[in-house]
SELO-983318 format. One record per residue: residue in three letters; y, x, z of N, C-alpha, C in turn. Coordinates in steps of 0.02 Angstrom, whole numbers, padded with zeros to 5 digits, always signed. Each point is the difference from the previous one (the first is absolute). Example, Ala and Ser with C-alpha at 12.3 -4.5 7.8 and 13.67 -1.06 7.14 Angstrom:
ALA-00284+00660+00390+00059-00045+00000+00060+00045+00000 SER+00053-00018-00036+00059+00042+00003+00055-00039+00037 
***
This chain:
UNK-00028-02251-01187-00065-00009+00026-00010-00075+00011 UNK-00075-00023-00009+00007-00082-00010-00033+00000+00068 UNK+00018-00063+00027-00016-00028+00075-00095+00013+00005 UNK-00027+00001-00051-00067+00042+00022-00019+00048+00024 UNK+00031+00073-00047+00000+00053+00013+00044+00020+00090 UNK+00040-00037+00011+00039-00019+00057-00057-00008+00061 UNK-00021-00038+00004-00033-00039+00009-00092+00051+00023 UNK-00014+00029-00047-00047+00063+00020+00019+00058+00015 UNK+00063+00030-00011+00056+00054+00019-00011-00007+00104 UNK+00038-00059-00003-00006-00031+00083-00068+00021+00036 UNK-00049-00032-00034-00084-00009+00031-00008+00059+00037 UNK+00007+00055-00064-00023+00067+00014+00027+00038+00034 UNK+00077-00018+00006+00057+00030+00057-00037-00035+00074 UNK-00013-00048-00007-00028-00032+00081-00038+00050+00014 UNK-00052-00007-00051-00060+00049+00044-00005+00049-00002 UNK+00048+00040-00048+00018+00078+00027+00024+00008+00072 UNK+00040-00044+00014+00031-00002+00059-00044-00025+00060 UNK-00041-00051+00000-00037-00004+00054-00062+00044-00001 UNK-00029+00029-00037-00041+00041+00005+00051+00070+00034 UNK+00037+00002-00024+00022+00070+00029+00017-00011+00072 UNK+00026-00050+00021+00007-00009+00063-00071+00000+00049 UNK-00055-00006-00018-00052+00010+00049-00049+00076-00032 UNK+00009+00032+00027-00038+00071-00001-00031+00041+00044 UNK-00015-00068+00072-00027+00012+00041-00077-00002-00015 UNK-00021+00043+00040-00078-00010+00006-00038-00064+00026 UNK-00062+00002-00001-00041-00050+00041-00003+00031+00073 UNK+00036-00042+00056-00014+00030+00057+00080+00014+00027 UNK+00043+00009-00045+00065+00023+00010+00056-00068+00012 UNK-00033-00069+00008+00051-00049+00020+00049+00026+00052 UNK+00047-00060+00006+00043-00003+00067-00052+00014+00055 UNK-00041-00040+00019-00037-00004+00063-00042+00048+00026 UNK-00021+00055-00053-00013+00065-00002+00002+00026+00052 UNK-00039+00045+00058+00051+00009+00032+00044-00005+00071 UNK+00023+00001+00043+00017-00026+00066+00082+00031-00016 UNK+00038+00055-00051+00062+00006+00008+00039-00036-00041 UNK-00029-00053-00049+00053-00043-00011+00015-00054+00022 UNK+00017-00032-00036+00066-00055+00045-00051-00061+00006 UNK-00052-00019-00059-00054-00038+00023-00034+00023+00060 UNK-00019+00062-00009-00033+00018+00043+00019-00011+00082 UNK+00054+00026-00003+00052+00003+00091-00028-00090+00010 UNK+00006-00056-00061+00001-00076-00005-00066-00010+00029 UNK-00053+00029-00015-00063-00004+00020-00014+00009+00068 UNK+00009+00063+00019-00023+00019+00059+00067-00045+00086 UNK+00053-00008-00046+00027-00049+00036-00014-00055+00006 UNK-00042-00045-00056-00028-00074+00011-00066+00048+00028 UNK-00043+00044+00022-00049+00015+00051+00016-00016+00068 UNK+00054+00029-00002+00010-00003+00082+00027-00044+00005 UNK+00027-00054-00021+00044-00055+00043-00084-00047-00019 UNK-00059-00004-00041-00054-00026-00004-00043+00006+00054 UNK+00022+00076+00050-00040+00015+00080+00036-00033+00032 UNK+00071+00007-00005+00039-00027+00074-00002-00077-00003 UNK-00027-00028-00069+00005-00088+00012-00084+00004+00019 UNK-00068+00046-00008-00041-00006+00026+00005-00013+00072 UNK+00040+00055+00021-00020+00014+00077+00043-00055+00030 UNK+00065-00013-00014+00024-00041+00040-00043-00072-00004 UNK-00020-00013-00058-00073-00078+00002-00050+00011+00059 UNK-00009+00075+00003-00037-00007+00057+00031+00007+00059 UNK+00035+00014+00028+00038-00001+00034+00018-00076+00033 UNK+00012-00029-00034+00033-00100-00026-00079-00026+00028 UNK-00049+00023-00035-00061-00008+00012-00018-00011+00088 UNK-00006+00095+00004-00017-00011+00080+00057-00033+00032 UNK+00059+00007-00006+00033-00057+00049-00013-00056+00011 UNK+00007-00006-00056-00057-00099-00011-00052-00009+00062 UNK-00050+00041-00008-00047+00006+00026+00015-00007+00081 UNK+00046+00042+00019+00010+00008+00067+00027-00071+00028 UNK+00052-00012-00053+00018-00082+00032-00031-00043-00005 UNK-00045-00024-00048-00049-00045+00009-00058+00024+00063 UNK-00020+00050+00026-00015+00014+00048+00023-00024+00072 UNK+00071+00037+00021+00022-00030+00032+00017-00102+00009 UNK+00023-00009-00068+00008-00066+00012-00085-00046+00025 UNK-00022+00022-00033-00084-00022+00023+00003+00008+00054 UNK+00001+00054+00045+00016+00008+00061+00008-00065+00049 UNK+00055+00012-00028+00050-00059+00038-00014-00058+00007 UNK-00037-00022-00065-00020-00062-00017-00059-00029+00057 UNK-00034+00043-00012-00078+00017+00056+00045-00012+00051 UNK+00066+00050+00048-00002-00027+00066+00034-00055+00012 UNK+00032-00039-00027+00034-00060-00009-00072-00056+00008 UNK-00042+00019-00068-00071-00062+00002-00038+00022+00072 UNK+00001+00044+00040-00016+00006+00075+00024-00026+00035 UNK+00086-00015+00009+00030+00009+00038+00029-00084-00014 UNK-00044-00054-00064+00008-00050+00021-00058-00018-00003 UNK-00057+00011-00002-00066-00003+00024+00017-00015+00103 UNK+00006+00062-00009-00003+00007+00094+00054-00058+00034 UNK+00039-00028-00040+00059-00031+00031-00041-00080-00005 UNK-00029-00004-00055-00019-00049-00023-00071-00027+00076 UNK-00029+00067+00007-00054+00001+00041+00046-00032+00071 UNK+00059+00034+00011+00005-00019+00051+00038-00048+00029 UNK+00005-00041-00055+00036-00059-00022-00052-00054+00041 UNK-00060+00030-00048-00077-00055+00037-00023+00020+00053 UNK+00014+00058+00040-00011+00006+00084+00029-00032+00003 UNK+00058+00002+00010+00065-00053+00055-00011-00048-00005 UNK-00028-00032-00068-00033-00062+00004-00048-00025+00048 UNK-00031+00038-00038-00084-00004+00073+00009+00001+00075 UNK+00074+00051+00012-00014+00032+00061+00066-00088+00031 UNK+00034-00023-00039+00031-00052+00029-00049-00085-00005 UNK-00043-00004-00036-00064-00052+00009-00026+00034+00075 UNK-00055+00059+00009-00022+00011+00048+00053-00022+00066 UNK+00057+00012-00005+00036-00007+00070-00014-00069-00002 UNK+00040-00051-00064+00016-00078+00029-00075-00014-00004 UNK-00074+00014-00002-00059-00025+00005-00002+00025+00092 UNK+00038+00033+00018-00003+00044+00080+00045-00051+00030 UNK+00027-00036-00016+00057-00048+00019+00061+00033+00025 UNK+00013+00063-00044+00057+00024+00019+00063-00035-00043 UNK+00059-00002+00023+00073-00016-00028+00009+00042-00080 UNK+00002-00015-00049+00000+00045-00043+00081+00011-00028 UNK+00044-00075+00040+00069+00028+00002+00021+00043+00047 UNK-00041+00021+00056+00033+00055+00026-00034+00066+00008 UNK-00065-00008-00033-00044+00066-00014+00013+00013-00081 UNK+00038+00056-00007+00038+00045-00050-00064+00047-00019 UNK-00050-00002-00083-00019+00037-00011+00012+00063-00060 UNK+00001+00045+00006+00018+00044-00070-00052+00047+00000 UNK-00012+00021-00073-00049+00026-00010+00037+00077-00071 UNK-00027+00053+00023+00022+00058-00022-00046+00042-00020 UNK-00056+00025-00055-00019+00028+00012-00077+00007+00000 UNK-00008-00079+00021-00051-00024+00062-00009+00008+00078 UNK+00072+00010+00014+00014+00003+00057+00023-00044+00022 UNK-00001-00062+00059+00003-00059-00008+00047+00003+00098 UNK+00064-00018-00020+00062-00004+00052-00017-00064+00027 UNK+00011-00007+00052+00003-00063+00026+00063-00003+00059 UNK+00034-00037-00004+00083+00000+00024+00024-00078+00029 UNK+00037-00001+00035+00018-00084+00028-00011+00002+00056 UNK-00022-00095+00029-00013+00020+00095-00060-00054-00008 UNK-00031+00005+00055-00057-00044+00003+00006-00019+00102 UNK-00026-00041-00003-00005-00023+00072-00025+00009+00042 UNK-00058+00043-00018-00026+00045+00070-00042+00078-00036 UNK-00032+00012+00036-00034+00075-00005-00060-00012-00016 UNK-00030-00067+00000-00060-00007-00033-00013-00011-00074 UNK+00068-00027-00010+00014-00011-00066+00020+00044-00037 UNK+00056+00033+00025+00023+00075-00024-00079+00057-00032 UNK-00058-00024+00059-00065+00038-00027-00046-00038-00057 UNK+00014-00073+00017-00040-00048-00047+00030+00026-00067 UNK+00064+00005-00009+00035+00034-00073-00016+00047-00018 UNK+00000+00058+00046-00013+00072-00046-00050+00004+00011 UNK-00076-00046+00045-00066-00014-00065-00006-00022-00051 UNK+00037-00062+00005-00025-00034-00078+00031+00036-00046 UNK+00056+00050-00006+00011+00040-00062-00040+00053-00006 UNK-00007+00025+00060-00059+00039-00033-00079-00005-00023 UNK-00013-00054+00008-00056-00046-00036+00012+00012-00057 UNK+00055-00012-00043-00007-00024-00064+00008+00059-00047 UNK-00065-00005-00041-00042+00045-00030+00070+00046-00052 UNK+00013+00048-00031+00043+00048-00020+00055+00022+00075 UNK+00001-00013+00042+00050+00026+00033-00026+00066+00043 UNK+00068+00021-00003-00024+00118+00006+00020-00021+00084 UNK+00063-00016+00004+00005-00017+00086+00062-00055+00004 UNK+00000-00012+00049+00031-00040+00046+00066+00034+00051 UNK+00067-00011-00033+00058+00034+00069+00041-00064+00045 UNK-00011-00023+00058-00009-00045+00036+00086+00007+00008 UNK+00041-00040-00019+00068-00009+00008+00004-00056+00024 UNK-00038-00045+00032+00014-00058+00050+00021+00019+00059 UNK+00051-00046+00038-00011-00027+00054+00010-00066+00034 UNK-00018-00006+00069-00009-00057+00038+00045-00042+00014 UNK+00026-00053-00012+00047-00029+00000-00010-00081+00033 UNK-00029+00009+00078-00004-00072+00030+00003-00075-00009 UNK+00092+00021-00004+00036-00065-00006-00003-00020-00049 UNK-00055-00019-00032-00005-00049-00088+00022+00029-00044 UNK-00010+00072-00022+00002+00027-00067+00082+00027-00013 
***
């Protein structure tokens, strides 16, 4: 036999052979189906396709909650140096008003909390002790006045 005849002998052996190997219908693939092995492949990439849904949401609302909370926080911190800040500029005010009262401002101690405005140390008599816890309460933001002075005669 010459390498031609060889040669078309082969051809026709192929495609006897791959034709006979498919004698499935239209409709009859692997994927056909839910009991074959594609199939089990399918419905298994379904569900691990829900459980990476749900856990995104999941990832999602957590997110959510902590940026919540952290906002939170943020807010009472920007209050809580707001108010400090505020009462940074009472004590200010409230220690001008005294030395404009001609009080000692090294021995009249003011702190401010709140807007609650301490006054602490000694002063030299009881008129002064009152001249002080007026002039702090003069000065405009203050909620009250807790009178922690006392009288101290002998020169401070």
């Amino acid at each position: 036999m010459c390498s031609s005849q060889r040669s078309a002998w082969g051809a026709v052996c192929l495609a006897i052979s791959l034709t006979a190997g498919c004698q499935r219908g239209p409709g009859a693939g692997p994927s056909a189906g839910s009991g074959g092995a594609l199939g089990k492949v399918g419905d298994d990439l379904k569900g691990v396709a829900k459980e990476t849904e749900k856990t995104a949401k999941d990832i999602g609302h957590a997110t959510v909650g902590l940026a919540d909370k952290a906002g939170q926080r943020l807010e009472d911190l920007t209050n809580q140096a707001g108010t400090g800040s505020k009462d940074a500029w009472i004590t200010t005010k409230v220690k001008s008003a005294l030395t404009s009262d001609g009080l000692d401002p090294l021995h009249v101690h003011v702190d401010t909390s709140n807007r609650i405005v301490t006054l602490s140390g000694s002063v030299p008599s009881d008129a002064l002790k009152r001249k002080a816890v007026s002039a702090a309460r003069g000065v405009n933001d203050v909620a009250d006045v807790k009178d922690h002075l006392f009288v101290k005669a002998d020169g401070h």
